[in-house]
C-alpha angles and dihedrals in degrees: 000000000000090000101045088063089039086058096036089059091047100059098045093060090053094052086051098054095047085051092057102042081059096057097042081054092051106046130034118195129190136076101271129221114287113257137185131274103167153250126345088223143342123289094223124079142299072028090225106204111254123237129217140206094213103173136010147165110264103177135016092221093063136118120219125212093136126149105179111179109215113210114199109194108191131174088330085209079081124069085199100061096073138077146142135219142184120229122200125195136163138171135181113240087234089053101093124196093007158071118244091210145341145206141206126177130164102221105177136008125008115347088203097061085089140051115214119201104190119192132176098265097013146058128207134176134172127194115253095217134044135236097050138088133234128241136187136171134180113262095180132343148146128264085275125047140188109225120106150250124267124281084044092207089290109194137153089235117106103233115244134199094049116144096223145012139190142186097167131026118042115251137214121199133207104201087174107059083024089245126145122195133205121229136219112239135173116227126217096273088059091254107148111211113197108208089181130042120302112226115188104189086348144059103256126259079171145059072240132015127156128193132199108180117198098355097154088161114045139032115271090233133005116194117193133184123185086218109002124042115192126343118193122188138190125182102205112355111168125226086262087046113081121208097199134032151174124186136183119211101025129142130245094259086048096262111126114256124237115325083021140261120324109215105225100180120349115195104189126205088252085053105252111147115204124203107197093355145075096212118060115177085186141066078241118019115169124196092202145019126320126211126195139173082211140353121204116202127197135193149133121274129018136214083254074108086085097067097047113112097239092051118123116226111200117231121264077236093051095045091048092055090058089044099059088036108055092013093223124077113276107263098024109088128236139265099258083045096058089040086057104033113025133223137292115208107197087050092048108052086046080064098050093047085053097058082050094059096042087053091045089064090046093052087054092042091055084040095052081043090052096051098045087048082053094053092044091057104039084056084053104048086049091051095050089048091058089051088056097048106050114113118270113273125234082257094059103049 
């Protein structure tokens, strides 16, 4: 029985360091040493770029792990002609003709040092600037690898026919599902640019969205600008579309919660703004009261036309007729009126200075009439006192 367990451990440390000698074959880790690719351009003029076949599929049985970095070494009297990246690519040993999916990521210097032409079963890549040599070295990969052999096809024609190219951002692509995706990089001033969408305390549903959840004590974002504040812009927003907008009551991902969305403040695309609404037919609607310490209104015209000579008062009779008849003055509108359009204050106050006016003449005119009634009877009370006092006649005595 001794010997049985003797022979059964044996064995199985046999069968574990053949295991892992397998998988030591079959998979090598470890950045390499960097090797040489070649040079940026000829030597020889006009100094055409060189282009490289940097990866490719050499066999269709093969499995793909593979992480290769990619050094460009430009005119090293400049800091921005440098700059390293880190390619990805990986591919299935049933998949036949093709990638499954490839990386590029610019992980140090400038990301635009270099141009990518990715296709679906090669990689090429040429330096943007002269004077320089490219190097590249193994960071991970399986017993087989795609890149390929020196001199790495090396030609001073640009390739044709890729399905995708990049001198900036990095790229990921999806050979699979035929989807290429755009990668944030940072230049060599330290500006980010975001390709995809940016999500702060949330995945993003926007090329921006923010979430602070439970701050009860602070504000979720604060922007500040020394001499400019926020500037928001819209290309071609319709008059349905808004280009601005603050809502209560909203979920995380912008639907409204539960009773829906409460509109705070709506800027549309004609520029309408819209206080308490999301439907201004106005360049200012409010759903609600307004309070102001003064309003200043400005058009065109004013009610000045009363007091022109060739304007026509109306009579007081005349004015009496409308008013039996319609109940409300001639030029101001009703009450059902004002209940279905509205009222326009600029007009309207032009309308009720113009009744002013109008009873402002009337007034002169009653007090021209008074006068004139004074002076009548005071002609008469001094006439009647003369009569009074006119001596006795023979007929009276």
């Amino acid at each position: 029985m001794h010997s049985f367990f003797r022979l059964y451990r044996l064995l199985t440390s046999i069968i574990l360091i053949i295991s892992g000698l397998s998988v030591k074959a079959a998979h090598v880790s470890g950045p390499g040493d960097w090797l040489a690719m070649g040079n940026t351009n000829a030597n020889v003029s006009p100094y055409n770029f060189y282009y490289y076949k940097v990866a490719k599929i050499n066999s269709d049985a093969h499995r793909y792990a593979t992480t290769i970095e990619l050094d460009i070494e430009g005119d090293a009297n400049a800091y921005y002609m440098q700059g390293t990246y880190r390619i990805r690519i990986n591919k299935y040993e049933n998949t036949t003709g093709r990638f499954d999916g490839l990386e590029i990521r610019s992980i140090s210097g400038n990301p635009s040092a270099a141009t990518f032409y990715v296709f679906n079963d090669a990689l090429w890549v040429r330096s943007n600037y002269q004077w320089g040599s490219i190097y590249y070295r193994t960071i991970d990969y399986l017993a087989t690898s795609p890149i390929n052999s020196a001199p790495f096809d090396q030609t001073v024609i640009a390739p044709v026919g890729f399905v995708a190219s990049t001198s900036t951002y990095g790229l990921k692509c999806d050979f699979d599902n035929n989807q290429y995706y755009q990668l944030s990089y940072e230049d060599v001033q330290g500006n980010t640019t975001n390709m995809g969408k940016m999500g702060i305390g949330t995945v993003p549903a926007y090329a921006l969205h923010t979430v602070a959840q439970g701050n009860t004590t602070r504000a979720s974002a604060y922007l500040w600008g020394e001499n400019y504040g926020v500037a928001v812009g819209t290309l071609n927003a319709s008059a349905t579309n808004y280009s601005f907008a603050v809502l209560n009551n909203a979920n995380i991902d912008g639907s409204g919660a539960t009773g829906g969305g409460k509109p705070l403040l709506y800027v549309r695309g004609d520029g309408n703004v819209g206080i308490g609404t999301n439907a201004p037919q106005a360049k200012l609607a409010v759903k609600g009261d307004i309070f102001a310490q003064k309003v200043k209104v400005t058009q065109s015209g004013w009610a000045d036309f009363v007091f022109h000579p060739d304007y026509e008062l109306p009579s007081l009779q005349e004015v009496e007729r409308f008013i039996k008849v319609n109940k409300h003055l001639p030029e101001i509108p009703s009450e059902k009126e004002v209940e279905k359009e509205g009222l326009d204050v600029g007009e309207m106050n032009k309308k009720l200075l113009q009744k002013i006016e109008e009873l402002t003449l009337y007034i002169i005119d009653l007090k021209k009439e008074s006068v004139e009634q004074r002076r009548e009877l005071e002609k008469l009370k001094d006439k009647i006192k003369n009569e009074a006092n006119k001596p006795a006649g023979k007929y009276n005595r």
